[in-house]
C-alpha positions in Angstrom: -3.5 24.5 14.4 -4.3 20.8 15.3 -3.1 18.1 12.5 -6.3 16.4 10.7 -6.3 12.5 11.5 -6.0 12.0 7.5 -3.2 10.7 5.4 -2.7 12.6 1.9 0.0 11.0 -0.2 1.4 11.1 -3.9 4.5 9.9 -5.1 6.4 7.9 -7.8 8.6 5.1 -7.9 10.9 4.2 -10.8 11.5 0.1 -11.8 13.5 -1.3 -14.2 10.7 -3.5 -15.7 7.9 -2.8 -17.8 4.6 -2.7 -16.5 3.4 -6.4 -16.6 6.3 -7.5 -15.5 5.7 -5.5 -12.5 2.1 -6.4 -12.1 3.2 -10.1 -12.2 5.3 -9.7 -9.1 2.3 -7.4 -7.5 -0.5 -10.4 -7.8 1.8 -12.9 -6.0 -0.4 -12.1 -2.8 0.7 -14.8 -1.1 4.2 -13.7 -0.5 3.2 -10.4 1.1 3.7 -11.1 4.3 7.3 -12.7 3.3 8.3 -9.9 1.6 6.5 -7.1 4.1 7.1 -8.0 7.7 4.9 -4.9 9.1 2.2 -6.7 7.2 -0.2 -9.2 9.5 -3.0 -11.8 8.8 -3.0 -11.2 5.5 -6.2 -12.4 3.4 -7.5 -12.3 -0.3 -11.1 -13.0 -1.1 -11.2 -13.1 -4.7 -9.6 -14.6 -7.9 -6.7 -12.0 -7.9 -6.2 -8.7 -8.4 -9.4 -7.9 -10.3 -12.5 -6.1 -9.7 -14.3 -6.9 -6.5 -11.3 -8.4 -4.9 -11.1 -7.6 -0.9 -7.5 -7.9 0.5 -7.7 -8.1 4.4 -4.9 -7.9 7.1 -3.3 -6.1 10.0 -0.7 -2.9 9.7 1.9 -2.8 12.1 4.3 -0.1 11.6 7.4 0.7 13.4 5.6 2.9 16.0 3.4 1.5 19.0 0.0 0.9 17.0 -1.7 -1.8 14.7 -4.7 -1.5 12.6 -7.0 -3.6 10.9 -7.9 -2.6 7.5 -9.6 -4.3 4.1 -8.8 -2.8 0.7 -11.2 -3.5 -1.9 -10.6 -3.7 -5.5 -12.9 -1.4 -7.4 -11.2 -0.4 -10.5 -8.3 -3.0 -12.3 -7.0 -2.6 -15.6 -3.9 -5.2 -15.9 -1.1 -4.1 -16.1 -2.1 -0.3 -15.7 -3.9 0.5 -12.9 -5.7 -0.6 -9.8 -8.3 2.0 -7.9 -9.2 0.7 -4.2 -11.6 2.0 -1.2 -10.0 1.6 2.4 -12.3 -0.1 5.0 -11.4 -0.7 8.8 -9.1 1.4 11.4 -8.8 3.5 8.0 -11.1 4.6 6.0 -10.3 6.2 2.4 -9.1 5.6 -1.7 -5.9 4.7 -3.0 -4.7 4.4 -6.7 -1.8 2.8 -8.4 -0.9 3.8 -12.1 2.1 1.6 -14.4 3.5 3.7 -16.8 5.8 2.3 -19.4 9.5 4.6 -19.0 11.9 3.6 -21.5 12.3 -0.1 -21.0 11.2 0.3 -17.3 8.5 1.1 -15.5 6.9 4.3 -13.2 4.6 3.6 -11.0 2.6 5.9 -9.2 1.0 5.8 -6.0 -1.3 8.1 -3.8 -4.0 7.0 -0.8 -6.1 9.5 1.2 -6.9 7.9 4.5 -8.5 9.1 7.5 -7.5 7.1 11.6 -10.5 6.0 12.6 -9.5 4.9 16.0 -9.9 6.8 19.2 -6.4 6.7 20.3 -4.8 7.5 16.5 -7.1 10.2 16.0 -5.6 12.0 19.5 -2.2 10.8 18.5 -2.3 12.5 15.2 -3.6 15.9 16.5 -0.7 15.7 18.9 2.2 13.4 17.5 1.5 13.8 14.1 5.1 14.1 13.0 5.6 10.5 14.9 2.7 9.0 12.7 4.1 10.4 9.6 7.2 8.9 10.1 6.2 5.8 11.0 3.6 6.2 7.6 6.8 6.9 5.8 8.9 3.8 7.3 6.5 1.4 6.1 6.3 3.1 2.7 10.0 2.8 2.2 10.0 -0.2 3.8 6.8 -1.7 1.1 8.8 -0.4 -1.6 12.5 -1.7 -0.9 10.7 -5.5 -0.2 8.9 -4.8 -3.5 12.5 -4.2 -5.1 14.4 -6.9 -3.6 11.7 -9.0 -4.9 11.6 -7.5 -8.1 15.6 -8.2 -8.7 15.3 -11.6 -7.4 12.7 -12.8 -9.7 15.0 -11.8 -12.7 18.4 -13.3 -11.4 
């Protein structure tokens, strides 16, 4: 049977600070693109990471495709959680939960997202084991910038 062109995703990530620390490194938006090279054009139209909020920019993941997308801020509750709907070349929710552990933090992280374009769509009935690799790359990739950030803003 064909793979559905949707992303379904859950996991947790262990840090060693608590909660607003972490959410302090998360609304410097304007290093994104420093810290994330597979993120492009990168935009926020809004006051910060607060209701409302529409963060803009391109994906380009370590396999041949890009997509435009715009993630907009529907539920935010500093430092604990931030709900979002996915707009653009895909379409879907993601959530983010901050969880006080011990003197650290867990955060926790899932998206449902659904290719909208043409060529993705074909790619993931037929190369879906490419797309979630490449899915997984940049995950790894988002979360090891976010630690290297994370350790350099405390030495």
């Amino acid at each position: 049977m064909a793979s559905a062109p949707v992303i379904d995703y859950r996991r947790e990530f262990a840090f060693p600070d608590p909660p607003d620390v972490v959410w302090a490194a998360v609304e410097e938006v304007d290093h994104f693109e420093e810290w994330w090279l597979w993120l492009k054009e990168f935009h926020l139209d809004g006051p910060g990471l607060v209701d409302g909020a529409v963060l803009s920019g391109v994906v380009a993941p370590p396999v041949p495709y890009r997509m435009r997308i715009e993630v907009e801020l529907v539920g935010c509750e500093r430092p604990h959680r931030i709900d979002a709907l996915i707009r653009g070349d895909l379409q879907g929710e993601a959530t983010l939960r901050l969880h006080p552990d011990g003197s650290g933090s867990r955060a926790e992280v899932s998206w449902t997202v659904e290719m909208m374009q043409r060529p993705m769509r074909v790619a993931s009935r037929v190369a879906h084991p490419m797309l979630a690799w490449g899915h997984d790359r940049v995950v790894e990739m988002t979360v090891a910038g976010f630690r290297r950030r994370m350790r350099t803003g405390r030495e």
